[in-house]
C-alpha positions as CSV (number, residue, x, y, z in Angstrom):
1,X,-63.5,-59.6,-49.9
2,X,-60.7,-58.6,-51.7
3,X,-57.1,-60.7,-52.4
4,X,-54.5,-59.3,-54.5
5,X,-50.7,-60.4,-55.5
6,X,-47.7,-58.2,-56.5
7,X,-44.6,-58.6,-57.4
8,X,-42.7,-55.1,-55.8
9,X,-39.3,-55.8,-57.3
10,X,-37.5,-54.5,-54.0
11,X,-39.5,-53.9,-51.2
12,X,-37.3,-51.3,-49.8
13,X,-38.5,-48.9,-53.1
14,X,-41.9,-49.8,-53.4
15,X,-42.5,-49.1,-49.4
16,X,-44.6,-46.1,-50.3
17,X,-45.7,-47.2,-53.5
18,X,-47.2,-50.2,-51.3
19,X,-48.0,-48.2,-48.7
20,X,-50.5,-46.2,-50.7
21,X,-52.0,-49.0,-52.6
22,X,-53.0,-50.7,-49.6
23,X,-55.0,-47.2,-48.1
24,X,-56.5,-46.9,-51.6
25,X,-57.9,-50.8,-52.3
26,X,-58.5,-51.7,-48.2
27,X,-57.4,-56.1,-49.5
28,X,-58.1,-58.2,-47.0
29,X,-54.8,-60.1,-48.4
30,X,-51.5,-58.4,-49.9
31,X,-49.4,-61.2,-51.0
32,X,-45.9,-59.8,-52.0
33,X,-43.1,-60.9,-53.7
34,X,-39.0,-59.8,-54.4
35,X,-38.8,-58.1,-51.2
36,X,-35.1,-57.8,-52.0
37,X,-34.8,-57.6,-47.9
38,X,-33.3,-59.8,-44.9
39,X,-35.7,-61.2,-42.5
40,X,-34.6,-58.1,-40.1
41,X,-35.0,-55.4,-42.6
42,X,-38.7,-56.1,-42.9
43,X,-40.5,-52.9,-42.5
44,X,-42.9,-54.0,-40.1
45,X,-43.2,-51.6,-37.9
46,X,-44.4,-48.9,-40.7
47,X,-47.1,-51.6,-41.3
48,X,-48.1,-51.4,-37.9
49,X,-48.8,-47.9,-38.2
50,X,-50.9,-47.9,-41.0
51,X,-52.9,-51.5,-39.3
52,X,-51.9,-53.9,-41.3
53,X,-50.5,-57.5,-40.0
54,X,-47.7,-59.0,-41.7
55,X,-45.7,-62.2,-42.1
56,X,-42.7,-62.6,-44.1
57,X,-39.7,-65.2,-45.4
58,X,-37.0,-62.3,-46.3
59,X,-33.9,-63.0,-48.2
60,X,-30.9,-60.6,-48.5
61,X,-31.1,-59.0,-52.4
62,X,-32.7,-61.7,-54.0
63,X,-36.5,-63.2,-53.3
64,X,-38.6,-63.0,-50.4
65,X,-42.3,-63.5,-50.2
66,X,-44.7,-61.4,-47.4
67,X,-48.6,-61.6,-46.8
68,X,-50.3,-58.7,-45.6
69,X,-53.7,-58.1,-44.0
70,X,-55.7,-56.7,-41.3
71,X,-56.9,-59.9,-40.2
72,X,-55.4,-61.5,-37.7
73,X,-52.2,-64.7,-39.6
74,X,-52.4,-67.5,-38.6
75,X,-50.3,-71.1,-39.2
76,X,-47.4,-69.7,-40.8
77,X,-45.2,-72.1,-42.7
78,X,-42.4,-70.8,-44.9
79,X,-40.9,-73.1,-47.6
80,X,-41.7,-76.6,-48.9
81,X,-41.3,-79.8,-47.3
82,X,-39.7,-81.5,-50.2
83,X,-37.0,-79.2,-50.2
84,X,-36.2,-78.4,-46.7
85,X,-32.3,-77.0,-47.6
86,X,-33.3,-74.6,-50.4
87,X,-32.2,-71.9,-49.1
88,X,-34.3,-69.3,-51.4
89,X,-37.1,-67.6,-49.6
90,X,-39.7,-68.6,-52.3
91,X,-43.0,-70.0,-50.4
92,X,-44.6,-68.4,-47.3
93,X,-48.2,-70.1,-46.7
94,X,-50.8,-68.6,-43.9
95,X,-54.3,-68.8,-42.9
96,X,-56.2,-65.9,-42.8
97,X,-60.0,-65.0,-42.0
98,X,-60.9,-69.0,-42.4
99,X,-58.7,-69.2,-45.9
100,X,-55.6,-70.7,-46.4
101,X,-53.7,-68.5,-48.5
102,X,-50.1,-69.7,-50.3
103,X,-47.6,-67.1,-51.2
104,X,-45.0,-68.3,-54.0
105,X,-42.6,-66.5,-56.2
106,X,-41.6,-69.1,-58.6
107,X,-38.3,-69.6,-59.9
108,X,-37.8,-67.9,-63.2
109,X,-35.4,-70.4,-65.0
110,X,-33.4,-68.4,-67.3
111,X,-33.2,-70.8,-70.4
112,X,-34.2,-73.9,-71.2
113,X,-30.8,-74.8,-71.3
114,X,-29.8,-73.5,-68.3
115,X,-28.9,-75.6,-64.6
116,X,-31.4,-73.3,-63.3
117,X,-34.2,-74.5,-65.5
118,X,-33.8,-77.9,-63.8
119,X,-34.1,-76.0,-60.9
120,X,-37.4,-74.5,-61.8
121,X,-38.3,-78.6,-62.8
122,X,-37.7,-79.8,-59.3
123,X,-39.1,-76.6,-57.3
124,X,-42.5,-77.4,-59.4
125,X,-43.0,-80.7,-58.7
126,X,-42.3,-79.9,-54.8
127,X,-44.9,-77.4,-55.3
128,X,-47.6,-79.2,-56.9
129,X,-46.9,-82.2,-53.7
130,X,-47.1,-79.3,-50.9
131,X,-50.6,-77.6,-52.6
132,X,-51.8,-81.2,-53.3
133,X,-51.5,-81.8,-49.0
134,X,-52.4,-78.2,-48.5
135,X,-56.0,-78.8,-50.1
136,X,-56.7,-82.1,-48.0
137,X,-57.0,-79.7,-45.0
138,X,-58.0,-76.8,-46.3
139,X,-61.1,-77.1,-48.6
140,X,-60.8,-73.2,-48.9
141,X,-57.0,-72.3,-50.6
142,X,-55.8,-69.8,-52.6
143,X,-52.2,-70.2,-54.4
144,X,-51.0,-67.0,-55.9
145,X,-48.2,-64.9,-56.7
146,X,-45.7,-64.7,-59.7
147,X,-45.7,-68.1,-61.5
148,X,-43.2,-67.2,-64.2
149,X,-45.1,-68.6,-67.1
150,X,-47.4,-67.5,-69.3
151,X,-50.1,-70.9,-69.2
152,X,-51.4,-70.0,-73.0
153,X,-50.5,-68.0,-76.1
154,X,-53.4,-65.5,-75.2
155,X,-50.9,-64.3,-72.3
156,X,-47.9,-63.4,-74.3
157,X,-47.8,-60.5,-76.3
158,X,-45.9,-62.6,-79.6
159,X,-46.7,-65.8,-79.1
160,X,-44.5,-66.8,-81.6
161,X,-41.3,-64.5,-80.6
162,X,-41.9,-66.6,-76.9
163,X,-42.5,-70.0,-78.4
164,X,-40.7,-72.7,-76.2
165,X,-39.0,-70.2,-74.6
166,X,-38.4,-69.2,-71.0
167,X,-42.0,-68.7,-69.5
168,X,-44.0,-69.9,-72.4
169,X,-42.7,-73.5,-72.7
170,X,-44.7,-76.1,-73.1
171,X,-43.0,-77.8,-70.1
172,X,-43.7,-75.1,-67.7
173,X,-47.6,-75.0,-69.2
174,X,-47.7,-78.8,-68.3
175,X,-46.7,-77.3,-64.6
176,X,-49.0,-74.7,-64.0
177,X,-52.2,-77.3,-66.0
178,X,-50.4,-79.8,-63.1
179,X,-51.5,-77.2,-60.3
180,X,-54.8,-76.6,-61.9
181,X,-55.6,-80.4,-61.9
182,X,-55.4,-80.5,-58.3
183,X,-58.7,-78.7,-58.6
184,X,-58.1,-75.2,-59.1
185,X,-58.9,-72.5,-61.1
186,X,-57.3,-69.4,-63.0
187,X,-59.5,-66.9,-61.6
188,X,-58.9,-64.4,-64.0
189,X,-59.7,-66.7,-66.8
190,X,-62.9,-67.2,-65.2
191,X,-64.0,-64.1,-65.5
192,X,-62.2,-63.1,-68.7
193,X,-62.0,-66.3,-71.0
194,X,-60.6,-64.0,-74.0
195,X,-58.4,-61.4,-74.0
196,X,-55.2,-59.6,-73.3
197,X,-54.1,-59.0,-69.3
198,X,-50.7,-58.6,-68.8
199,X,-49.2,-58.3,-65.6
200,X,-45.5,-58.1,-66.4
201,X,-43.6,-55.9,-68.8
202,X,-39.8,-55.7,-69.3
203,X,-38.2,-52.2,-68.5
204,X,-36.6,-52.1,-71.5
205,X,-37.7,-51.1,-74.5
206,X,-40.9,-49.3,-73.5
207,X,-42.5,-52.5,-73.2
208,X,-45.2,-51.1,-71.4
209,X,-45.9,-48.3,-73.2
210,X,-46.2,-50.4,-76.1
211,X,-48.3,-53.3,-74.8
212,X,-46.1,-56.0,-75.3
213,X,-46.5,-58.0,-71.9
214,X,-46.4,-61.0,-70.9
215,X,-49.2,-62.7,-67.9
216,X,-47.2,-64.4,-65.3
217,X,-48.7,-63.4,-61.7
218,X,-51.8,-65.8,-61.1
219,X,-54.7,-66.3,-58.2
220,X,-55.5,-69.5,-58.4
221,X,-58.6,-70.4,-56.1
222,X,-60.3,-73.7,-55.3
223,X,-64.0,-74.8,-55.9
224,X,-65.8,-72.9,-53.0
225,X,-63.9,-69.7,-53.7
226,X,-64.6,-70.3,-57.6
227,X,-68.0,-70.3,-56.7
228,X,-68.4,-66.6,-54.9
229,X,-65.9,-65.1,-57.4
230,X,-66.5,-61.8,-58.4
231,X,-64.2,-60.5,-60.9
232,X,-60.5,-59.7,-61.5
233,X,-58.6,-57.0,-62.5
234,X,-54.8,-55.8,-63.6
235,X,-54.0,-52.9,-61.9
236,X,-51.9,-51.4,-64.8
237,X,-52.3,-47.8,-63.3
238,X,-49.6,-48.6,-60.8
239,X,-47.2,-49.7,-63.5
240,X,-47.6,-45.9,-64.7
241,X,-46.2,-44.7,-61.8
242,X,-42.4,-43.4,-61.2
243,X,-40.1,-46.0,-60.7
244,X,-42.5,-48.9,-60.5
245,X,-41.9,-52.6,-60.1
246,X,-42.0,-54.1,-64.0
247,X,-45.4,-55.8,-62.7
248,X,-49.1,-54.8,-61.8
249,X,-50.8,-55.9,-58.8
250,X,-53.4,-58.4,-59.8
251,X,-56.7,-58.3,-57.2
252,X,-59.7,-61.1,-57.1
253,X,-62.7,-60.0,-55.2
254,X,-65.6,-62.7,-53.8
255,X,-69.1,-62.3,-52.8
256,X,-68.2,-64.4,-49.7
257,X,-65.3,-66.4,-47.8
C-alpha cells in the first residue's frame, strides 16, 4: 500500500504534472494541498478518466486540500469543529480502504510577530482536539500534509539562519511533539532516524539546486500503521521538473492496512 502527500502549489498547473505522477506510482492515497481552485473548478472529471476517486474542500486562489484514490471515499468531513467559521479550506478528512486518512495544509504564519502567527496558535490547538477524537474511533489514522514546520534542526538546511524563526520555532515544534503525543509517529523518521530529507525549497535563489531546504510536509501514522511500515521516500525528481510546485511529494508504503 502506498500513501503519499503533495503540496501542488496551484492545482490548475500541476494537473498534468499530477496527472502523471499518479500513472507512474499507482498510491492508493494522493493527499493534495494549494489547489489554488473554487469548489466548482475542481478537475474532477479528468480524474475520472484516468480512475481515480476524489474528494475536495476548494478555495478560490488561496488553500484547498483534495484526497485522491481508487478506492472507493468514504465519511467526508471538511474543516475542524473548533473552528466552524474559518473560512480557509485547510482540513479535509476521509476514510479510505478501512483507514482514516486526514488531509491538512497548515497555516504558514508569516512571523512570529505577525496576527497571523496567533492564527497558526489557535488553528493548532483545534487540530491536535479534532486528531485527538479522530483516533478514539479510528484505531487506524493517518494525519499528513504540509505542517509548515520543520520538528528538529536535522530538517532545516541552516539551523541556525532558521533559529526561532517562522517554521522552525520552538513554539511550533511544541505543536507538531503535541500531535505526536497523541500517539503517533513521524514515519519518515522511522525509517531514517539521521539525515537530510527536504521536501520544500524556496524558488528563489536556486534553493534547490543548492540543497538548502527545509522538511515541512509529514505522514504521520498511528501504532498499527507504524507497525507494517515500510519505508519513505522524497520524491525530489519531480521538483526537477519544469515549472514545479516548490515541494516534493513525500510517499509511505506498508506491508499491510
Amino acid at each position: 500500500m502506498k500513501i503519499a502527500t503533495w503540496n501542488v502549489n496551484s492545482l490548475n498547473i500541476r494537473l498534468p504534472h499530477v496527472g502523471n505522477w499518479l500513472a507512474e506510482n499507482q498510491p492508493d492515497i494522493l493527499a493534495l494541498q494549494e489547489l489554488k481552485l473554487e469548489q466548482n473548478k475542481f478537475p474532477e472529471a479528468a480524474l475520472k478518466i484516468m480512475g481515480w476517486n476524489a474528494v475536495w474542500a476548494g478555495q478560490k486562489t488561496y488553500n484547498g486540500v483534495a484526497l485522491i484514490s481508487r478506492h472507493e471515499i468514504k465519511d467526508v468531513h471538511t474543516g475542524l469543529p473548533e473552528m466552524p467559521d474559518d473560512p480557509q479550506q485547510r482540513v479535509i478528512a476521509a476514510t479510505i480502504n478501512n483507514i482514516r486518512v486526514i488531509n491538512v495544509y497548515c497555516v504558514n504564519g508569516e512571523a512570529l510577530d505577525s496576527p497571523k502567527f496567533q492564527y497558526k496558535k489557535q488553528w493548532f490547538a483545534a487540530l491536535n482536539h479534532f486528531v485527538a477524537q479522530q483516533l478514539t474511533q479510528y484505531p487506524k489514522l493517518i494525519l499528513l500534509g504540509d505542517f509548515n514546520i520543520a520538528p528538529t534542526d536535522n530538517d532545516v538546511y541552516d539551523p541556525e539562519k532558521w533559529r526561532e524563526h517562522i517554521h522552525c520555532s520552538s513554539q511550533e515544534r511544541a505543536w507538531f511533539q503535541a500531535l505526536l503525543d497523541l500517539g503517533l509517529h513521524d514515519s519518515l523518521r522511522q525509517k531514517h532516524p539521521n539525515g537530510a530529507f527536504y521536501t520544500w525549497w524556496d524558488y528563489r535563489g536556486a534553493m534547490f539546486q543548492k540543497g538548502l531546504g527545509l522538511r515541512i510536509d509529514h505522514i504521520l501514522i498511528s501504532d498499527p500503521l507504524n507497525k507494517c511500515l515500510q519505508d519513505v521516500i522524497v520524491d525530489t525528481q519531480e521538483r526537477k521538473k519544469e515549472r514545479p510546485s516548490d515541494h516534493a511529494p513525500l510517499m509511505a508504503t506498508f506491508q499491510a492496512a
